[in-house]
C-alpha positions in Angstrom: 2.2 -1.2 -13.1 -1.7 -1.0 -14.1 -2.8 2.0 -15.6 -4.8 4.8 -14.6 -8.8 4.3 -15.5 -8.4 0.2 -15.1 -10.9 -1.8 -12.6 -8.7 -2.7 -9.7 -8.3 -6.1 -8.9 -10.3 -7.7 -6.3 -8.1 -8.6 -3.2 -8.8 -11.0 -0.1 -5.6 -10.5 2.5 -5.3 -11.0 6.0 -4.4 -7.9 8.2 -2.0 -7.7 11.0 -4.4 -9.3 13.4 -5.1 -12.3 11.3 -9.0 -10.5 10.1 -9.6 -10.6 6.4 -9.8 -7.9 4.1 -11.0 -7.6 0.6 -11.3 -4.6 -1.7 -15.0 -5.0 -1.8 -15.6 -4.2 1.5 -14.1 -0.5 0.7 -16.6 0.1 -2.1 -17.9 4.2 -1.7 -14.7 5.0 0.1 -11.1 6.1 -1.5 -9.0 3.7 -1.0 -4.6 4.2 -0.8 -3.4 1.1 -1.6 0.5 1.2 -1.4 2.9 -2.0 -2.0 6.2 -2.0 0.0 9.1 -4.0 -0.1 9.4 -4.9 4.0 8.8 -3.8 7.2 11.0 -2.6 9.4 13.5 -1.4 7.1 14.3 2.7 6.8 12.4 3.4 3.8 9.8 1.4 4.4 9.5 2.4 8.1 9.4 6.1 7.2 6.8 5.5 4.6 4.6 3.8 6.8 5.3 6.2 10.0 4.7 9.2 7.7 1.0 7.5 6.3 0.2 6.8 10.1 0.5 11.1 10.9 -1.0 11.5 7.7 -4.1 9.3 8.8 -6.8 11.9 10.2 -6.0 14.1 7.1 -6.7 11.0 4.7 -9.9 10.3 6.9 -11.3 13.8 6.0 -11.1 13.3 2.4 -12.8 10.1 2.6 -9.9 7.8 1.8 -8.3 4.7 3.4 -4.7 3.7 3.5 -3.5 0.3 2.8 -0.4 -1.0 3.1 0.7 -4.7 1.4 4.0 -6.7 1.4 4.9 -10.4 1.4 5.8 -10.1 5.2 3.7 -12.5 7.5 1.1 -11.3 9.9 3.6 -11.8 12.9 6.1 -9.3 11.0 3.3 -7.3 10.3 1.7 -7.2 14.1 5.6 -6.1 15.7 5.8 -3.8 12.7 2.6 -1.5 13.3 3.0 -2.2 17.3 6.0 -0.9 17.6 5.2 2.5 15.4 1.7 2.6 16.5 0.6 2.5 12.7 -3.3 3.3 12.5 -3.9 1.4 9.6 -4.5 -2.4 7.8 -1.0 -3.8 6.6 -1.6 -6.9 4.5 0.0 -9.9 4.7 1.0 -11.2 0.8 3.3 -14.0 1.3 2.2 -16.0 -2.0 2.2 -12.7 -3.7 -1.6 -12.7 -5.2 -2.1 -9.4 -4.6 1.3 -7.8 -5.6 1.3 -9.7 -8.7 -2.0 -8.7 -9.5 -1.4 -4.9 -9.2 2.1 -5.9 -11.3 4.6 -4.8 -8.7 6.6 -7.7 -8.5 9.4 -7.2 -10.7 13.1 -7.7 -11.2 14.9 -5.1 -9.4 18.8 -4.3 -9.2 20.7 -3.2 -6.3 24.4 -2.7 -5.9 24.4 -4.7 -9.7 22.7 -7.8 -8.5 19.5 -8.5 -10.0 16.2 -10.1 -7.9 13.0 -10.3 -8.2 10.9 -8.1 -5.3 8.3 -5.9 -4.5 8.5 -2.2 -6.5 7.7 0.5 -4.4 4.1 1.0 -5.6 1.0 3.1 -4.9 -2.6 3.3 -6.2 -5.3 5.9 -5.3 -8.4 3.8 -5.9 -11.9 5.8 -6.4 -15.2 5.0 -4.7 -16.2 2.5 -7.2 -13.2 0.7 -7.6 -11.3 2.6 -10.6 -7.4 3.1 -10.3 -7.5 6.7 -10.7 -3.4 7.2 -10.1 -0.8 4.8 -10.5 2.7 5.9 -9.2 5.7 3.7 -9.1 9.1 3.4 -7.7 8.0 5.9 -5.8 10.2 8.0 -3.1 8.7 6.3 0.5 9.6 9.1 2.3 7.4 11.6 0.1 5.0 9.3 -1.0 1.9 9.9 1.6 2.1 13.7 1.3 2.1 13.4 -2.4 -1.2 11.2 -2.1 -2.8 13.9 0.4 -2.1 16.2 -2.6 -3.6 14.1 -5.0 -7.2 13.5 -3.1 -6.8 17.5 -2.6 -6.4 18.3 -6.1 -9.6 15.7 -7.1 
């Protein structure tokens, strides 16, 4: 995970409609970037549905919410179709991104050990600072705990 206070790396993903984003193009606004395993699984379907109420909320304070996995745009288009997501999921599939931000890592479940994506999210300031770093974070919890965060700063 990078640490709080680091220069967040530059990113240049496409969305779920195929249009490129890159971190650049967020300068002066807060930006939530969060990394999730896959779509369309629980956790990572409440995670994302609870970001999507959240969104307005997020708007007020100035921030955007971004969402990354290595899914492919197709996965990400039925994902955020069918649970009317209002926000940019980015498509990773050769994991430039994820590595970048370090959330690729081994993980266990049930004893067997992989490599995959750590549940990860970054509150990232106007200029580009990581200003919060949480990982293996609890996706259900996660987007009211970053609405408390942009409260609090």
């Amino acid at each position: 995970m990078l640490k709080e206070g680091t220069k967040a790396p530059a990113f240049s993903l496409p969305d779920q409609d195929g249009k490129i984003h890159t971190l650049e193009e967020y300068r002066g606004k807060k930006v939530i970037l969060y990394f999730y395993p896959r779509d369309n699984t629980p956790g990572c379907t409440k995670q994302a549905c609870n970001f999507g109420e959240l969104v307005p909320q997020f708007g007020e304070r100035g921030a955007t919410v971004i969402g990354v996995s290595k899914d492919s745009i197709a996965s990400h288009k039925k994902f955020a179709e069918k649970y009317a997501l209002p926000f940019t999921l980015l498509s990773d599939p050769e994991l430039s991104c994820i590595r970048a931000y370090d959330v690729w890592q081994e993980k266990k479940n049930y004893g067997k050990v992989s490599m995959g994506v750590v549940r990860t999210t970054y509150l990232i300031d106007e200029e580009g600072i990581i200003v919060k770093a949480f990982g293996k974070v609890k996706a259900a919890e996660n987007p009211a705990q970053m609405l408390g965060e942009l409260q609090e700063g």
